[in-house]
C-alpha positions in Angstrom: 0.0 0.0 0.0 1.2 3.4 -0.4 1.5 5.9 1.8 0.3 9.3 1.1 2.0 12.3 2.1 0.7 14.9 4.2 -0.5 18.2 2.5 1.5 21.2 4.0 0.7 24.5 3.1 1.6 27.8 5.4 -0.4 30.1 3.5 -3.9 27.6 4.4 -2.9 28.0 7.7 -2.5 31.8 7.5 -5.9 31.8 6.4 -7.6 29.9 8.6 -5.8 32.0 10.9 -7.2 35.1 9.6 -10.6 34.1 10.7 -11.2 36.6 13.6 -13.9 34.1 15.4 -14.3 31.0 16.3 -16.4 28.8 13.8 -17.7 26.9 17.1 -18.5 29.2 19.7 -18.8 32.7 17.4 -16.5 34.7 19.7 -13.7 37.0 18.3 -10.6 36.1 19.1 -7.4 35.0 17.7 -8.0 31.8 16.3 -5.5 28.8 15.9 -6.1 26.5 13.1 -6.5 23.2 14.7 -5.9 20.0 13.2 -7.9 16.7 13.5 -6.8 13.4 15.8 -7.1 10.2 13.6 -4.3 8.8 11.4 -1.6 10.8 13.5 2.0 9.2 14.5 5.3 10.0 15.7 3.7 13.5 15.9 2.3 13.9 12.7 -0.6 16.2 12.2 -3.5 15.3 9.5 -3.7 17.4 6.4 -3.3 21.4 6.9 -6.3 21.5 4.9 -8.7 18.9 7.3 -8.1 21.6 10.1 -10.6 24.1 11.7 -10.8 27.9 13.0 -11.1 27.6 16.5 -10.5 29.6 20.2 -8.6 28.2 22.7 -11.3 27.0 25.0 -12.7 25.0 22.2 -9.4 23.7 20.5 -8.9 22.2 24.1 -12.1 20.9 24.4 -12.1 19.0 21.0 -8.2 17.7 22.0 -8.8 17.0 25.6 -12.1 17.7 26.7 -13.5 15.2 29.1 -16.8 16.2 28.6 -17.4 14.6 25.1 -17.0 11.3 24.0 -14.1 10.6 21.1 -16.9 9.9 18.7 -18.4 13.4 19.9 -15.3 15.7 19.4 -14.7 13.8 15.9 -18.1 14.8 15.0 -17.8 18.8 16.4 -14.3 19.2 14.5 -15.8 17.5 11.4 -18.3 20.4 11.5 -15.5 22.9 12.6 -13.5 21.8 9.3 -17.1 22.7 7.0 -17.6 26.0 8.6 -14.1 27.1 8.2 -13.9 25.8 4.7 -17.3 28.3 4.2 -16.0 31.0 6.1 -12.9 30.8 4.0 -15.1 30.8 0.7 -16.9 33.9 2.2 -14.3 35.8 2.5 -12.6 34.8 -1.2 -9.9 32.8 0.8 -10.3 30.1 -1.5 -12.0 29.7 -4.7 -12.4 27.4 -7.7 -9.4 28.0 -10.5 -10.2 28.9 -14.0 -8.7 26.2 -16.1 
């Protein structure tokens, strides 16, 4: 089987970045782009593009929360990824290329 590599790209990250609220909780802060918790190793993170635009509070609850089942905090960053990848189409971030 072969393995795929891991899509890196800083200027993804600087735009999820950009996002001045949190695509969970609505409040304006500085958000960090946090990445999902499956397929990671040796201190891999998943894709830079299967990450979400999140505060503090609710980055830590998605990674540590004890609140929420596994299956739950998959499910919330799932949705976190969508709404960033909206937000991010909202604001021209990303778009569809002209070919």
């Amino acid at each position: 089987m072969l393995k795929q590599q891991v899509y890196r790209n800083k200027k993804w990250l600087d735009a999820v970045k950009s996002i001045e609220f949190c695509v969970l909780c609505g409040c304006y802060c500085q958000t960090q782009p946090a990445h999902r918790n499956e397929g990671k190793g040796m201190a891999m993170k998943t894709d830079d593009c299967a990450c979400a635009a999140l505060c503090n509070q609710c980055h830590y609850q998605i990674d540590n929360g004890k609140e929420l089942t596994r299956e739950e905090r998959r499910i919330l960053l799932d949705k976190a990824i969508v709404l960033t990848v909206i937000q991010l189409a909202r604001c021209g971030k990303i778009g569809v290329m002209k070919a």
